[in-house]
Short mmCIF file of the C-alpha atoms (twelve columns), coordinates in Angstrom:
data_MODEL
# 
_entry.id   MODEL 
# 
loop_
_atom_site.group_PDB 
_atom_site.id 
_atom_site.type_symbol 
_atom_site.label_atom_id 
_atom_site.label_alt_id 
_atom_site.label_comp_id 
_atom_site.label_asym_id 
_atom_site.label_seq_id 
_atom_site.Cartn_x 
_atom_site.Cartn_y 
_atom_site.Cartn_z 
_atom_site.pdbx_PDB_model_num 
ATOM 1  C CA . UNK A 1  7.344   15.235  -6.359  1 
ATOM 2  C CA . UNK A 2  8.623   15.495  -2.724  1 
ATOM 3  C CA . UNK A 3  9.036   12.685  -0.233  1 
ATOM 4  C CA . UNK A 4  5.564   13.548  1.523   1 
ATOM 5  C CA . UNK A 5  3.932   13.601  -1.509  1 
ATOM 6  C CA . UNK A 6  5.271   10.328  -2.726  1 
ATOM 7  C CA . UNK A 7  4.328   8.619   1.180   1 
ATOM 8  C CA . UNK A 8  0.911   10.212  0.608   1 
ATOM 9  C CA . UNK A 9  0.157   8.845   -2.998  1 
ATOM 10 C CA . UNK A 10 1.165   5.723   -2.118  1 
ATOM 11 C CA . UNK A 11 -1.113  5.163   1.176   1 
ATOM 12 C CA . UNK A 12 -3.721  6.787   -0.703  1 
ATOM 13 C CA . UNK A 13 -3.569  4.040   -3.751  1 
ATOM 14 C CA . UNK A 14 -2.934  1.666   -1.594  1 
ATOM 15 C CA . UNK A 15 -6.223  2.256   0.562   1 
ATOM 16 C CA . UNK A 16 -7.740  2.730   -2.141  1 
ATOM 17 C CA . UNK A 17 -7.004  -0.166  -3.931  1 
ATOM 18 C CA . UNK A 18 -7.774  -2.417  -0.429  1 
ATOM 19 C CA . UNK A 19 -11.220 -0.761  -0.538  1 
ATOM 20 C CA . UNK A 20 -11.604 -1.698  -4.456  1 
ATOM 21 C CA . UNK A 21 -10.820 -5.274  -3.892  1 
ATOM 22 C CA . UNK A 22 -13.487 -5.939  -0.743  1 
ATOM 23 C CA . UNK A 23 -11.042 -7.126  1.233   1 
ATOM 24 C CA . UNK A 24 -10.885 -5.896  4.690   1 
ATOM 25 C CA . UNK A 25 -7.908  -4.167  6.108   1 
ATOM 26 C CA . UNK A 26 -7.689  -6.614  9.025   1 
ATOM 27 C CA . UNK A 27 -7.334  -9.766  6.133   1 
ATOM 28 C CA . UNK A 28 -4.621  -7.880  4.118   1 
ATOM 29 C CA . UNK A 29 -2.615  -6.967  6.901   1 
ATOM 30 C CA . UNK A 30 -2.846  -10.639 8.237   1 
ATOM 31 C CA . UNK A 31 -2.204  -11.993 5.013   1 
ATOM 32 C CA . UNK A 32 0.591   -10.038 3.651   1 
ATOM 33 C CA . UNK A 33 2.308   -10.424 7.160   1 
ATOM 34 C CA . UNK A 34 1.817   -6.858  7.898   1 
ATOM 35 C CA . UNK A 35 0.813   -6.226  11.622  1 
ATOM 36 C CA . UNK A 36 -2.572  -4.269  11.456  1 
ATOM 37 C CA . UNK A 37 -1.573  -1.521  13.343  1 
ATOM 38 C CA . UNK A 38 1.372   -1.225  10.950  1 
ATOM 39 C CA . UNK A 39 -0.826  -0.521  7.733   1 
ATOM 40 C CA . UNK A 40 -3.067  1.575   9.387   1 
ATOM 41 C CA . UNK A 41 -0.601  4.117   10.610  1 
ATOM 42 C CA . UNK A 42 0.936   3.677   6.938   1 
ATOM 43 C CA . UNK A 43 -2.388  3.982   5.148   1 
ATOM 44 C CA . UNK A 44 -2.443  7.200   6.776   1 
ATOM 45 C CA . UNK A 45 0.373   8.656   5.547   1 
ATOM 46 C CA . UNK A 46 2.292   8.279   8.624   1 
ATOM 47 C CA . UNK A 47 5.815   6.426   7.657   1 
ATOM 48 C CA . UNK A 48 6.278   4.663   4.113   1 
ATOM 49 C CA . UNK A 49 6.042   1.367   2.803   1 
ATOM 50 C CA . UNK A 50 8.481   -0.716  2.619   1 
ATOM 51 C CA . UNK A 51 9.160   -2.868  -0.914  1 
ATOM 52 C CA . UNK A 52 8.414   -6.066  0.881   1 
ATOM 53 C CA . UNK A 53 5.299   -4.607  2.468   1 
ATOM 54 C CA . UNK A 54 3.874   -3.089  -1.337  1 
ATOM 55 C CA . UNK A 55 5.193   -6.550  -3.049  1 
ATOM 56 C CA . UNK A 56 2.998   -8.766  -0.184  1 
ATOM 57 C CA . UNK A 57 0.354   -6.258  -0.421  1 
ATOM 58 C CA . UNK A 58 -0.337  -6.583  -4.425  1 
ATOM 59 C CA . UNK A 59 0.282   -10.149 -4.202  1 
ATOM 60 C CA . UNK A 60 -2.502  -10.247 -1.448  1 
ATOM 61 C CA . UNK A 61 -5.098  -8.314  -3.401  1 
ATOM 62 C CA . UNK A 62 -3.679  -10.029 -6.618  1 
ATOM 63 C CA . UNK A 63 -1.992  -6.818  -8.480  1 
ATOM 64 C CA . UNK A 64 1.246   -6.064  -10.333 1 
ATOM 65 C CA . UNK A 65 3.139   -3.933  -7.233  1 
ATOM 66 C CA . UNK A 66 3.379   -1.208  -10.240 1 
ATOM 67 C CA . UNK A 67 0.174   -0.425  -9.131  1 
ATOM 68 C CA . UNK A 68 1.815   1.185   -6.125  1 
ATOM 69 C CA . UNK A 69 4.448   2.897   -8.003  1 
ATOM 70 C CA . UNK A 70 3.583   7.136   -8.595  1 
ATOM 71 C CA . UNK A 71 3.644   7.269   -12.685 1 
ATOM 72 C CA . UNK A 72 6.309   9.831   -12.883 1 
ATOM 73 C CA . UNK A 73 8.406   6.830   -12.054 1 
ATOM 74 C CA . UNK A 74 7.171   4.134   -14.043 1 
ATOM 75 C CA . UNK A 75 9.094   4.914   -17.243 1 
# 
């Protein structure tokens, strides 16, 4: 898995999982500290995530930050 790919998965399961929960963009990036024009330009796929952004985010929309981990990594 290359570095785009990995940037790509990860602001796609990440919008994803914002647009599961209900919660607007606007309240998770205010929430988890995040300015909005930050996550949007990250949801995109432009620039990754940091730790500290992914851990605030699942905390926010109350998920383990594994979430946001690609599986080839998770064992």
């Amino acid at each position: 898995m290359s570095n785009q790919d990995i940037t790509e998965w990860v602001a796609k399961t990440v919008a994803q999982s914002i647009l599961n929960s209900g919660t607007s963009k606007l309240a998770v990036a205010e929430k988890a500290g995040i300015p909005y024009a930050t996550l949007n330009r990250k949801l995109k796929g432009v620039g990754d995530f940091s730790w500290r952004e992914l851990f605030a985010i699942a905390e926010v929309l109350q998920l383990s930050p594994t979430q946001f981990t690609p599986p080839i990594f998770r064992e």
